[in-house]
C-alpha positions in Angstrom: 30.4 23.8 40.3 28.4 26.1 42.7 26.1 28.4 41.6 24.0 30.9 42.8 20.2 30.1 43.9 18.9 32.1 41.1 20.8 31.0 38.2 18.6 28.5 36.0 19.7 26.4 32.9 18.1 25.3 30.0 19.4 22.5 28.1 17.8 21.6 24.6 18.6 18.3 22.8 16.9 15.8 20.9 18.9 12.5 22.5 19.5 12.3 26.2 23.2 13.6 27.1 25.7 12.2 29.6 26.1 14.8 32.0 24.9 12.8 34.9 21.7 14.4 35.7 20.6 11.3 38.2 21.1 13.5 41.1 19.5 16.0 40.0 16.7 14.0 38.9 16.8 12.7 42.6 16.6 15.8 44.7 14.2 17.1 42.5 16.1 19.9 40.8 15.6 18.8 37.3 12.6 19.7 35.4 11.9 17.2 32.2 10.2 18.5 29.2 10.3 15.5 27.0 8.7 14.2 23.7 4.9 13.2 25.3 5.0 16.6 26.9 5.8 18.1 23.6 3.0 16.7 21.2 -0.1 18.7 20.7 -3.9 18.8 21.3 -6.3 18.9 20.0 -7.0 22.4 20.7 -3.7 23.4 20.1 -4.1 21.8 16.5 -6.8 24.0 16.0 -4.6 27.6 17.0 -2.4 26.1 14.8 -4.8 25.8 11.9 -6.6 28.9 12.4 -3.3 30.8 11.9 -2.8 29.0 9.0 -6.2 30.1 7.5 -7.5 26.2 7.5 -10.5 25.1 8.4 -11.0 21.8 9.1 -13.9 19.6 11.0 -12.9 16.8 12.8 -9.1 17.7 13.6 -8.9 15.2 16.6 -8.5 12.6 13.3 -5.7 14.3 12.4 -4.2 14.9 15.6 -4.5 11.1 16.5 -3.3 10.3 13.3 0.1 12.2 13.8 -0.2 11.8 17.5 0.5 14.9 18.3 3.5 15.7 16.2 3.8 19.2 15.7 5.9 19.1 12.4 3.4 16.7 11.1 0.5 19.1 11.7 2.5 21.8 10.5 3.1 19.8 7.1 -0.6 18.7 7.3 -1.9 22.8 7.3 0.1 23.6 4.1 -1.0 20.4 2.3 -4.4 21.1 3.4 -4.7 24.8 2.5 -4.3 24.6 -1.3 -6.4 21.2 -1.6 -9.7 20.8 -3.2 -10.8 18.9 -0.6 -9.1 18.7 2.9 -11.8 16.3 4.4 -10.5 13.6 2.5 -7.4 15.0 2.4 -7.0 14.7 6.1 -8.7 11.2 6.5 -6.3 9.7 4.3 -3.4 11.9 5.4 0.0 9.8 6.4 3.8 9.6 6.3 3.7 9.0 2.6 2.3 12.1 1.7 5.0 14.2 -0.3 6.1 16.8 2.1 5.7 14.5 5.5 8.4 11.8 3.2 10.8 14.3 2.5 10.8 15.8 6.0 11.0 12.3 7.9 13.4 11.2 4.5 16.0 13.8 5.1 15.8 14.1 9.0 15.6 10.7 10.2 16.1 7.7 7.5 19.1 9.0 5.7 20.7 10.2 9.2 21.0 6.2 10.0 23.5 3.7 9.2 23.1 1.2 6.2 22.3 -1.5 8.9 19.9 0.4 11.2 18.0 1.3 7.9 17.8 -1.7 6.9 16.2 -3.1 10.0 13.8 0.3 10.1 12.6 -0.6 6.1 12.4 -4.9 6.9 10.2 -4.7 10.6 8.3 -1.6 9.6 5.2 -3.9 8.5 5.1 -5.2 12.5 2.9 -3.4 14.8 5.4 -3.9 17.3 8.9 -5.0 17.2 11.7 -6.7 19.6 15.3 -7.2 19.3 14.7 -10.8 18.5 12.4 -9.9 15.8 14.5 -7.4 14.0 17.7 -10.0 14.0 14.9 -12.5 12.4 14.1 -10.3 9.5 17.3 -8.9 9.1 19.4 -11.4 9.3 21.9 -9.5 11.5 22.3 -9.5 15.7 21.8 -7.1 17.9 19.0 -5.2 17.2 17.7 -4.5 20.6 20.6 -2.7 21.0 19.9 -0.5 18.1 16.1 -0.2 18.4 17.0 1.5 22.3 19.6 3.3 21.0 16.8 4.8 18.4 14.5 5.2 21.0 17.2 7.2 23.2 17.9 9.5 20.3 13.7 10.0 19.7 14.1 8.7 16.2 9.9 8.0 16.0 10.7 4.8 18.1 8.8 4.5 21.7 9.5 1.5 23.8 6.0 0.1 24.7 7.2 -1.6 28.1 8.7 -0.9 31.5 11.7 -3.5 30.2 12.3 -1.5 26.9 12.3 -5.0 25.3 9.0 -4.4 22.8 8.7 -1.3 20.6 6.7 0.4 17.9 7.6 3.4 15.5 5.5 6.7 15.2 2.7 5.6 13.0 3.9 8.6 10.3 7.5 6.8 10.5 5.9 3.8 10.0 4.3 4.5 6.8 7.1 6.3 5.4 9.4 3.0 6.0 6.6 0.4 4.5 6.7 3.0 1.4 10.3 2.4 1.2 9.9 -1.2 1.6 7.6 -1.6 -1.4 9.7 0.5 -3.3 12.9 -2.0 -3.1 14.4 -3.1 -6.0 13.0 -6.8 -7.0 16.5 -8.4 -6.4 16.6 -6.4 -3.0 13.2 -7.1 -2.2 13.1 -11.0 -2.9 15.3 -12.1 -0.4 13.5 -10.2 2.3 10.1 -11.2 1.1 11.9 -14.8 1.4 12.9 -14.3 5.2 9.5 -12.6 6.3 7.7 -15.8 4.9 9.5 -17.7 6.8 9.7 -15.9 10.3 6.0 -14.2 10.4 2.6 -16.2 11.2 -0.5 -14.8 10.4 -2.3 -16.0 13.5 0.2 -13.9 15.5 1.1 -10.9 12.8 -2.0 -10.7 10.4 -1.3 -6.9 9.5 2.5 -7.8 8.8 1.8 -11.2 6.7 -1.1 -8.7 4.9 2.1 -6.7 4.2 4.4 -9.6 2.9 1.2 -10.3 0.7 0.9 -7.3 -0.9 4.6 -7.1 -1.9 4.8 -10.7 -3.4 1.9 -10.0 -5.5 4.1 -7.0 -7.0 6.8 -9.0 -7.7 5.0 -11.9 -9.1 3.4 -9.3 -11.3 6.8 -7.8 -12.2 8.0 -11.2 -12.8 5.0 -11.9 -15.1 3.5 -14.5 -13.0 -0.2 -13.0 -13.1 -1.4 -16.0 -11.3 0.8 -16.0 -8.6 0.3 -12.6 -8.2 -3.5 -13.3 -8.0 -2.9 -15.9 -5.2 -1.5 -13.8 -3.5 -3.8 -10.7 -3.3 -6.3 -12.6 -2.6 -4.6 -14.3 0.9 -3.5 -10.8 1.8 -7.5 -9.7 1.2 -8.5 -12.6 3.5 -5.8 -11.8 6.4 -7.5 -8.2 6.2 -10.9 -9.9 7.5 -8.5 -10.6 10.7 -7.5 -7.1 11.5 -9.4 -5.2 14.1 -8.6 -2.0 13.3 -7.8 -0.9 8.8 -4.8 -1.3 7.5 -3.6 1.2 5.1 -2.8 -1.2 2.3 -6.2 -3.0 2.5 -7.5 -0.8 -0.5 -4.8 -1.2 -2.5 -4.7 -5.0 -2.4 -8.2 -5.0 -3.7 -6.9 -2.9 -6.5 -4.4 -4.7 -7.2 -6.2 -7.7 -7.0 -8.9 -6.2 -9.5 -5.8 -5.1 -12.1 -4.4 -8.7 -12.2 -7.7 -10.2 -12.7 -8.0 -7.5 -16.0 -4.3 -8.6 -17.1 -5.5 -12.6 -16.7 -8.3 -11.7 -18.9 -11.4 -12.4 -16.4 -12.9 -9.2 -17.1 -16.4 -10.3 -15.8 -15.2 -11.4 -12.5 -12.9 -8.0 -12.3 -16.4 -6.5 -12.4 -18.2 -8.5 -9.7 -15.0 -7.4 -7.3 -15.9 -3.9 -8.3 -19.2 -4.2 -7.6 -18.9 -5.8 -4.9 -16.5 -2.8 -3.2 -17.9 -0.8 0.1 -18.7 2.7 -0.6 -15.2 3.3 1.4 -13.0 1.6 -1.0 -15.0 2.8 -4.1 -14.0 6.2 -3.7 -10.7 5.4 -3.1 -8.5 6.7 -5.1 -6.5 3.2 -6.0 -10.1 2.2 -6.6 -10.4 4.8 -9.2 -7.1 3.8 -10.8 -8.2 -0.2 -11.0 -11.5 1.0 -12.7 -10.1 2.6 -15.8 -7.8 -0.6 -16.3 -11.0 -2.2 -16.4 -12.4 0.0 -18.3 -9.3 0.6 -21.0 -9.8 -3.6 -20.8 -13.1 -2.6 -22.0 -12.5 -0.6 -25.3 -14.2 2.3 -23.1 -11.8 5.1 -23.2 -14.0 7.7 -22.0 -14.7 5.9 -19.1 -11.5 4.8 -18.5 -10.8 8.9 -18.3 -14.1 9.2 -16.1 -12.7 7.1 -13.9 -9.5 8.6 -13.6 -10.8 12.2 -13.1 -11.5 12.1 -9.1 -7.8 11.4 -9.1 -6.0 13.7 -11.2 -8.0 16.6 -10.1 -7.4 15.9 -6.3 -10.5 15.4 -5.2 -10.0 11.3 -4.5 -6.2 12.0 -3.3 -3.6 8.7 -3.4 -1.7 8.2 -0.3 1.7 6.7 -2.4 2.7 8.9 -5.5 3.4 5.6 -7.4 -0.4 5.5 -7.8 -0.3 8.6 -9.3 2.0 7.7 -11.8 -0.2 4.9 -12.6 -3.4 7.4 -13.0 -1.4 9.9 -15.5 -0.2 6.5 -17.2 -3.5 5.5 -18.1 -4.7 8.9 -19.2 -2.0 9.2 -21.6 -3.2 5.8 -23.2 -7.0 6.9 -22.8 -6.2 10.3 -24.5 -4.0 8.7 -27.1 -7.0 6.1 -27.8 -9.4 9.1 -27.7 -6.9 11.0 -30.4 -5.9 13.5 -28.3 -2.2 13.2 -28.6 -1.1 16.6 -27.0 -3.2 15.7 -24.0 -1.8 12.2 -24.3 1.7 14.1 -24.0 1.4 15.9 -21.3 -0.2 13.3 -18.9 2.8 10.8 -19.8 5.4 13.7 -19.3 3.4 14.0 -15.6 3.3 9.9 -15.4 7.5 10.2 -15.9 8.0 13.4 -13.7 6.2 11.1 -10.8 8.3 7.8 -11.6 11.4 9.7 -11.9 12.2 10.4 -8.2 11.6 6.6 -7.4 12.0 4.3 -10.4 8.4 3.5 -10.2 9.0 1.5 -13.7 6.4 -1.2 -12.4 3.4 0.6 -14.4 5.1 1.2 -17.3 6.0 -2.9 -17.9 2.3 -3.6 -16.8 0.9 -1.1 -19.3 3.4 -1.7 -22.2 2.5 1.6 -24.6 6.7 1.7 -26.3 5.0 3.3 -29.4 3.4 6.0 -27.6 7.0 6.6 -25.4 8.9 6.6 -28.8 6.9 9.5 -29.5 6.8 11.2 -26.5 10.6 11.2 -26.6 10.8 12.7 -30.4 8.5 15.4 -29.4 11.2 16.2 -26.1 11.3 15.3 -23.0 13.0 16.3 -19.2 13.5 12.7 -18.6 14.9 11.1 -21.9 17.2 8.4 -19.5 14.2 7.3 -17.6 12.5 7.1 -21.2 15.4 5.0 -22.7 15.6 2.6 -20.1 11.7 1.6 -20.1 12.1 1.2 -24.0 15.2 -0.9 -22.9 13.3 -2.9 -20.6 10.0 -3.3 -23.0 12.3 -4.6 -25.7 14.6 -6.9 -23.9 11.7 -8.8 -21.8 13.8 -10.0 -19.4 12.8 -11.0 -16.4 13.5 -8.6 -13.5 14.9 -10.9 -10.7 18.0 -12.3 -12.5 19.4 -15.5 -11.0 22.8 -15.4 -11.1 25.0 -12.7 -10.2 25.5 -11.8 -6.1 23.3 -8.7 -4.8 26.0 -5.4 -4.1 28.0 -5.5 -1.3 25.8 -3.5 0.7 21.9 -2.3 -0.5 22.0 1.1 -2.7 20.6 4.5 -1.5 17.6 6.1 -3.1 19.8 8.8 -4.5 22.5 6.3 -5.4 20.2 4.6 -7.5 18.9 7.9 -9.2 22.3 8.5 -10.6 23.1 5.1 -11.4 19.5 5.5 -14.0 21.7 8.4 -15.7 24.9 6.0 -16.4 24.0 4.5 -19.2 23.3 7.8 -21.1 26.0 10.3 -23.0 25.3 12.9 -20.1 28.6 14.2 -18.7 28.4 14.2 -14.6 27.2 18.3 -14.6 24.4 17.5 -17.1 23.6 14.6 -14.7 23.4 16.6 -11.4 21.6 19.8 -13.8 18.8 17.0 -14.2 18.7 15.8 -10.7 19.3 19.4 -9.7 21.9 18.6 -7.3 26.1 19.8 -7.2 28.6 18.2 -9.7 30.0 16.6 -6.3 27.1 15.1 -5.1 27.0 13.3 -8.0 30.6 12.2 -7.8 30.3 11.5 -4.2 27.1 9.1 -5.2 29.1 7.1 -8.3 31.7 7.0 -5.9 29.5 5.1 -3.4 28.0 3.2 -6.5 31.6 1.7 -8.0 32.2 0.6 -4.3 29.3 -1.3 -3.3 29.0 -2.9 -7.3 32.6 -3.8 -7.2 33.4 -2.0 -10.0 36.0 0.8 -10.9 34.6 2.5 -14.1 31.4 3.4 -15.5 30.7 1.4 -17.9 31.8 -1.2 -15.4 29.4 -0.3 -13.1 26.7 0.0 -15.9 27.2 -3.5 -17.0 27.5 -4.9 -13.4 24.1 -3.1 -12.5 22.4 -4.9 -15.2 23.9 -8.3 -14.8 22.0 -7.6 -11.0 18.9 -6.1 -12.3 19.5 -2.4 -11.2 18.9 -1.1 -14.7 17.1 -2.5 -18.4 19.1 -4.9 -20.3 20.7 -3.1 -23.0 18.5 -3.0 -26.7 21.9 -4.1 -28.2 21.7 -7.4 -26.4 18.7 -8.6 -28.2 
């Protein structure tokens, strides 16, 4: 095609396209505005904020923090405007937070393949990653292939050498993936616990072994085993003396590692930890949360609810909701102790509105309050499945990594799973999607998805199979 010497044309895409620019490139004709060219300064962070009416000191924390992403920021200036406190806010700012999840969630994660998630969500706790690596961890083959593919389609992965052999994700992507990781399903999240155990060496990967730590003290603790789960906090806080630069689940090991001494009874040594905390980690707000275990441990309900305070009102903000659910948790049960029942209400009605999206049931079996739920659900309630099945759970005891039955033919969706929570109730499929607030066909499309990968063909079926693997609470009527 000939055209005239004026005539210009712009092209926008976010993946290169095959039109055979080479020569182009070659004579240089071709002008390349690509994704380093695109991310922002500081100072134009700061045109950005001011427009948005925030002021904040220190933005180049921000800006390095989000390197340069300018949908990132533009989350980051409407989280920041209505908070009590942005400073922290923006310190502790990452891919977890709420809005940054469901932007990266809904434009990236659930845009990819089963498989190509899968190896995101199982090398996301590597600081870098190769082909080699991913096929390791996942189990599958050829995953340099699909880590250049991602990098050609500027999913948040950035080839780190000249051979495109070695690659990291955005560190925003990053977090959002490790907060999918730790929210697996036990029966998912065992086997891959299994494999990184076996593949990564903390000499060589200290930040992803501190990972693997983290989540095998969850599951020990889900499985009961509050002395397994200790070991195991405690070799993930020892790898974090190893790291040169923090690692964003350093505070929440500690934590965690204060709450299972609580639940083992050594409530004296639980304290020393505390005491022993840096002025970083004791305003934390996981710090906060481990506290008022300690101090519900304690008999001391007010200052379990002291404790708890920083956190609820903002001001000591958590970087993974299911912390949040925790603190609202444990105010219910300091409020109920305190004899405040409304107030106990309405902080577990919070606790269930934060589980709800995720299945964050971990606290609720930790903190086992079934008298206080029965009531809760008398009195009414928006989420009367998610209710049921932790009363299911509490009474049936069973362990939550059943031994027997084969995982489902391929790993279910976040939203798969939130409608499979709703089978086991009398809700028709409308009421379902009214309470998920989606379309009667998303819902059919999603228990469509579910009867295939469980092998089953009805719903009932499906229930039962889903139990049999762990996915929901035994029934009551078993026991």
């Amino acid at each position: 095609m000939r055209a005239p010497p004026p005539l210009r044309f712009v092209l926008a895409t976010r993946h290169d396209v095959q039109l055979g620019l080479h020569r182009l490139r070659l004579e240089g004709e071709l002008a390349e505005i690509r994704e380093p060219d695109l991310r922002f300064t500081v100072a134009e962070a700061q045109e950005m904020f001011d427009a948005a009416g925030v002021r904040l000191p220190g933005l180049g924390l921000l800006v390095e923090r989000t390197e340069g992403w300018a949908a990132g920021l533009r989350l980051a200036a409407l989280s920041l405007a209505r908070h009590p406190a942005p400073g922290r806010f923006a310190e502790q700012f990452s891919g977890t937070e709420r809005t940054v999840a469901d932007y990266l969630l809904a434009e990236v994660l659930d845009r990819q393949s089963e498989p190509v998630r899968r190896l995101l969500l199982r090398t996301s706790i590597l600081h870098q990653v190769t082909g080699e690596l991913a096929d390791l961890l996942t189990g599958d083959s050829g995953g340099e292939r699909v880590l250049q593919d991602l990098e050609q389609a500027n999913a948040f992965v950035t080839a780190v050498d000249a051979s495109r052999s070695w690659f990291r994700y955005h560190q925003m992507f990053a977090d959002l993936l490790q907060l999918q990781l730790r929210q697996m399903r036990p029966v998912e999240a065992e086997s891959w616990v299994q494999r990184a155990e076996r593949v990564l060496r903390a000499e060589t990967e200290p930040a992803a072994v501190l990972g693997t730590r983290y989540t095998r003290g969850k599951l020990e603790l889900a499985r009961g085993r509050d002395a397994d789960a200790l070991a195991s906090f405690q070799a993930g806080e020892r790898l974090g003396g190893r790291l040169t630069a923090p690692h964003m689940l350093l505070t929440p090991m500690r934590a965690m590692l204060l709450h299972t001494l609580v639940r083992l009874g050594d409530v004296d040594r639980a304290e020393q930890v505390l005491a022993d905390l840096g002025e970083h980690d004791r305003d934390r707000a996981e710090t906060c949360i481990a506290t008022a275990v300690l101090r519900l441990a304690q008999d001391d309900p007010h200052a379990a609810a002291a404790a708890l305070a920083p956190v609820l009102d903002g001001s000591a903000p958590v970087l993974q909701w299911a912390w949040l659910a925790h603190a609202f948790l444990l105010e219910a049960i300091a409020q109920d102790a305190l004899g405040d029942a409304a107030a106990a209400d309405r902080a577990l009605e919070r606790a269930l509105d934060l589980a709800e999206p995720d299945g964050a049931l971990l606290w609720f079996l930790l903190h086992p309050v079934p008298g206080l739920l029965e009531r809760h659900a008398r009195h009414g309630t928006a989420h009367a499945a998610l209710t049921a099945e932790i009363l299911s759970l509490l009474a049936g005891q069973t362990p939550a990594l059943p031994a027997g039955p084969q995982p489902p033919l391929e790993p279910l969706s976040s939203s798969e799973i939130r409608v499979l929570r709703y089978l086991p109730t009398n809700l028709t499929m409308p009421e379902i999607a009214g309470e998920l607030y989606v379309s009667h066909n998303t819902v059919r499309t999603h228990m469509r998805h579910l009867y295939t990968k469980l092998g089953t063909h009805r719903r009932a079926e499906a229930v039962a199979r889903a139990r049999d693997l762990g996915l929901l609470a035994p029934s009551a009527l078993r026991h």
